[in-house]
C-alpha positions in Angstrom: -6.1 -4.6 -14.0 -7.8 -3.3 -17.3 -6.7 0.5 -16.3 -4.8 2.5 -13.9 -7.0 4.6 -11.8 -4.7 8.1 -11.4 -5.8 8.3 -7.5 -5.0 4.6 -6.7 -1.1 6.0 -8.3 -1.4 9.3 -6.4 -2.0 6.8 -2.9 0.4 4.3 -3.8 3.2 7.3 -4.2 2.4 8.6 -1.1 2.2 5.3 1.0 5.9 4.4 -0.5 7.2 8.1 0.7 5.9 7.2 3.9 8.1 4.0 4.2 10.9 5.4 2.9 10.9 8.4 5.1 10.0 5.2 7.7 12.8 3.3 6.3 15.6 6.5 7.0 14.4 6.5 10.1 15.4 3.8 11.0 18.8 3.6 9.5 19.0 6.7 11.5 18.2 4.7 14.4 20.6 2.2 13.4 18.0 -0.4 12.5 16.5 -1.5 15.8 13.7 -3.2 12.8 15.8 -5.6 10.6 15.6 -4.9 6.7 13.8 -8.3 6.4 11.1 -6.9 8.2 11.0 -3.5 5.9 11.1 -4.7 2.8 8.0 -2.6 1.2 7.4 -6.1 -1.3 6.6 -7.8 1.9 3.3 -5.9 2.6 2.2 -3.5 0.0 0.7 -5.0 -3.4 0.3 -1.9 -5.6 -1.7 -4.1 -8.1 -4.1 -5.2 -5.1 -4.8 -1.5 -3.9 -5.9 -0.2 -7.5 -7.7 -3.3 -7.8 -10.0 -2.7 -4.2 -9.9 0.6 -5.3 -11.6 0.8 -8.6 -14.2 -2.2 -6.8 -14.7 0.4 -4.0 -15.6 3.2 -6.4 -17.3 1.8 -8.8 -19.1 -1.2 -6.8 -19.8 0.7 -4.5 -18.3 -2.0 -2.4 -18.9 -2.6 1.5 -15.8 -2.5 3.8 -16.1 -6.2 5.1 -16.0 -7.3 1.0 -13.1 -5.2 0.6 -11.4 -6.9 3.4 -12.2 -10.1 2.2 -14.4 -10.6 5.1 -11.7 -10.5 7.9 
C-alpha cells in the first residue's frame, strides 16, 4: 500500500472496537465461542480493507471486483 487512506484507519478502528466490545461479551458469557474462533487475525486483514478501499474510491470499482467475484 503506497499510502494510508485516513477513512480506511477511521473503519478499521471502529470494526476492532466492535470485536472487542464482541470479544467482552463473551468472556462475560463465559466463552460459549472458543478464543480460536475470535482471534481478530483470523478474519480481518487491515492491509486488505485500505487496499479495496482506495480501489473502490478511486476505480471506481464495481462490488462483484471488489469481492473478487464471489
Amino acid at each position: 500500500i503506497d499510502n494510508l487512506d485516513p477513512r480506511g484507519v477511521q473503519l478499521a478502528a471502529l470494526f476492532m472496537s466492535g470485536v472487542d466490545m464482541a470479544l467482552f461479551a463473551n468472556d462475560v458469557c463465559g466463552q460459549p465461542i472458543p478464543w480460536e474462533h475470535c482471534c481478530p487475525w483470523m478474519y480481518f486483514d487491515g492491509k486488505l480493507l485500505q487496499s479495496k478501499l482506495i480501489r473502490a474510491s478511486r476505480d471506481k470499482a464495481p462490488l462483484i471486483d471488489l469481492c473478487d467475484g464471489q
